[in-house]
N, C-alpha and C positions, 0 to 999 in steps of 0.2 A: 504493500500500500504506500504510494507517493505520500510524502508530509507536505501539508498544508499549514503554511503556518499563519498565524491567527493575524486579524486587523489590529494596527497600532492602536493605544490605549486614547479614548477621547480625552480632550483637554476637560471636559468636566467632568470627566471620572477621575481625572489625577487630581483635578481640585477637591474630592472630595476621598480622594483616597488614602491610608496609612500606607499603602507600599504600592506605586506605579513604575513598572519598570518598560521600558522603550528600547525596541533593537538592541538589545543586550550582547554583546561575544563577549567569550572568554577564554583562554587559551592556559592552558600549565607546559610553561616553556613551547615549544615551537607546535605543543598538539594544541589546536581549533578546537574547543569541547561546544561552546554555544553558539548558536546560529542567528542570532536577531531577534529573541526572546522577546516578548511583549504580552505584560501579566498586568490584574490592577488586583489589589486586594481593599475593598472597603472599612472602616473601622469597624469592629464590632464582628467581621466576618469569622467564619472557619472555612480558609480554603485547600483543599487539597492537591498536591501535585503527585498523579498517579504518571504508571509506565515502568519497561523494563528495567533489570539494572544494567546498567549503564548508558539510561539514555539522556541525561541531563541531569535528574532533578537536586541531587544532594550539589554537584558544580552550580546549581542556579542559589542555593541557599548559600553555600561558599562564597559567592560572587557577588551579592549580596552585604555582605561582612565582610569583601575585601579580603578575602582568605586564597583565592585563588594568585594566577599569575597576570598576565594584562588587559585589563578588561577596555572595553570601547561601549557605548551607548546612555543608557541616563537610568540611575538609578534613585528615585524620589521618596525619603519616608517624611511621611506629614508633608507632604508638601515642598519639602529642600535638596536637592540636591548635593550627593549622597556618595555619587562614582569619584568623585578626586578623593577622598580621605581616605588615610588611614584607618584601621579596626577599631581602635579604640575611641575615636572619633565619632566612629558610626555608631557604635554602641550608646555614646550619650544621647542620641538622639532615640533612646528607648525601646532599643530593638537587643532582644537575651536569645542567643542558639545555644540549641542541646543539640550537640552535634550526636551523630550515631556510637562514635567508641564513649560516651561521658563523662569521662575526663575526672572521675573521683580519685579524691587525694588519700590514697590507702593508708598513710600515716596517721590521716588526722581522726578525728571518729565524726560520727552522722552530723553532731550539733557543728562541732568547729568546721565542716563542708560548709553547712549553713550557713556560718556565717560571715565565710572568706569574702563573699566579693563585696565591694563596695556598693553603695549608694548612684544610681547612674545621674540624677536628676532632683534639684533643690526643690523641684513644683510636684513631682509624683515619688508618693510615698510607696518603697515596698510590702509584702505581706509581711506582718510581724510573723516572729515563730511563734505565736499561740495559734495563728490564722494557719498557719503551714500545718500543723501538728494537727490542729482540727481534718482538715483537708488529709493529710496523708498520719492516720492515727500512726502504723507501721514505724514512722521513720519515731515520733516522740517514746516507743516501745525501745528502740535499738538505739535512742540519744547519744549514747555512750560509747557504742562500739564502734571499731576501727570500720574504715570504709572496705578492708579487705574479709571481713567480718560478714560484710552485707549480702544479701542473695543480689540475682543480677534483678530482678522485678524491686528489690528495695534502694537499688546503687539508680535505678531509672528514675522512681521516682526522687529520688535528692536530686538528679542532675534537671528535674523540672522545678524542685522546689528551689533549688539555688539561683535560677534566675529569679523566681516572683520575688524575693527576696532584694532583688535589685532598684526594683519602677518598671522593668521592664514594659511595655505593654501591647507592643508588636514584637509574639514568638515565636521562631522560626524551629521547628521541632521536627528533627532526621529519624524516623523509625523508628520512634519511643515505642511500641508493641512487639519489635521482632524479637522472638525466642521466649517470650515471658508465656508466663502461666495463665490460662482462661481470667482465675479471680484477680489477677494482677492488671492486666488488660481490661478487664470492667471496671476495675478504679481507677484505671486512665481516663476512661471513655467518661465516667463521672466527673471526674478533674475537670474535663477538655467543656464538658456542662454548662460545670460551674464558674468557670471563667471566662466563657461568651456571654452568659447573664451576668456576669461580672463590668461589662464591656472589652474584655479584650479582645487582640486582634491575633489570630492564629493561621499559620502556613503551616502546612504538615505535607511531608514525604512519607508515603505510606504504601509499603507490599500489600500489608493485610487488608484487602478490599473489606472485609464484613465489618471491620475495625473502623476503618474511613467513612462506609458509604450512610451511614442515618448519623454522624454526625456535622459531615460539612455542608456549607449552603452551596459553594459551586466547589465543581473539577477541573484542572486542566489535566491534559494528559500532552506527555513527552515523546517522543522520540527523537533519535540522532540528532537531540541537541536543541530541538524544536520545539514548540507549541503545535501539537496538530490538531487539536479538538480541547473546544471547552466547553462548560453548560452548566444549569442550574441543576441542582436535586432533584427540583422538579422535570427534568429533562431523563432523568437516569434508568428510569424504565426502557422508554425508546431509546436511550441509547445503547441499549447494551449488548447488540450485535456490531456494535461498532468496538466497543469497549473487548469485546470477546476475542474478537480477531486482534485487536494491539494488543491485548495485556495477558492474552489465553485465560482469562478466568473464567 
């Protein structure tokens, strides 16, 4: 199936957007990874970025954050431009990735995880740890223990609660469900809930179709670097001989 890739983002969806991104490339040293990306996430959204592995989507959250190698086109959160800066840079503009490996600090234990990163923003306050501990009872059980201590379903949820922790409040979240346990995975799924009634703003890269599909409001789907299809939830019925043939599910 040829990639179609999607129409540039309108100027009043990026006025009204948390994350609008426009013809996006990105390259890791001399490999082309992204082709002219063009995504809008609304505030308040859950958007999903489905598709095989390797056909973009973790390089578009990388890219993103600046974490890649040279990137060219526009990348907008709230509203500012986003593609010249450094990581850290971007991050105060309110944006926390749980990248896929998690990045716990196995010396420290669950609380001191918690409470390493700093403060992103003087106007948005993060989750206290009594709001985090509420939210993931699990990790205020295991306070104490070393992160190498943790199962991998409780080392997941630290690496989401250590961003709310920050202001974050556009999340860029790489396959927080793969390999965890059924009941680990439905306290994601209630997290992910409770944090869009919260208002925040969520991007998720997700294998686990049944995982992704009744919680995000739209999809895009990747290939070879591309945007080839997007749609609303309400779209996902009919689309899903489309969806079957890209994604085999």
């Amino acid at each position: 199936m040829s990639a179609v890739q999607s129409p540039s983002v309108s100027a009043a969806a990026q006025s009204t957007a948390a994350l609008s991104i426009e013809n996006l490339q990105a390259w890791y040293g001399e490999s082309h990874i992204l082709h002219n990306v063009n995504l809008s996430v609304n505030k308040g959204e859950v958007v999903t970025l489905l598709g095989r592995n390797g056909a973009g989507r973790t390089t578009t959250m990388r890219a993103i954050m600046g974490l890649t190698g040279a990137r060219k086109g526009s990348i907008k959160i709230g509203g500012v431009e986003t593609i010249a800066l450094p990581t850290y840079k971007i991050a105060h503009h309110g944006v926390g990735y749980c990248p896929e490996e998690r990045g716990i600090f196995s010396s420290l234990s669950t609380e001191e995880n918690l409470l390493l990163p700093p403060s992103l923003s003087i106007t948005e306050k993060g989750m206290s740890v009594d709001e985090i501990y509420d939210m993931f009872p699990n990790l205020k059980e295991r306070r104490n223990s070393q992160g190498t201590r943790l199962s991998g379903g409780e080392q997941q949820m630290l690496a989401v609660a250590r961003i709310l922790r920050t202001g974050a409040r556009l999340l860029l979240l790489d396959e927080i469900s793969e390999g965890l346990a059924p009941v680990i995975v439905q306290t994601l799924a209630r997290m992910i809930t409770t944090l869009k009634a919260k208002g925040y703003t969520i991007v998720m890269v997700e294998q686990n179709f049944r995982f992704a599909a009744p919680l995000a409001d739209r999809f895009y789907v990747m290939e070879h670097g591309q945007i080839v299809e997007s749609f609303a939830s309400s779209q996902l019925e009919q689309k899903m001989p489309v969806l079957n043939a890209l994604l085999g599910v």
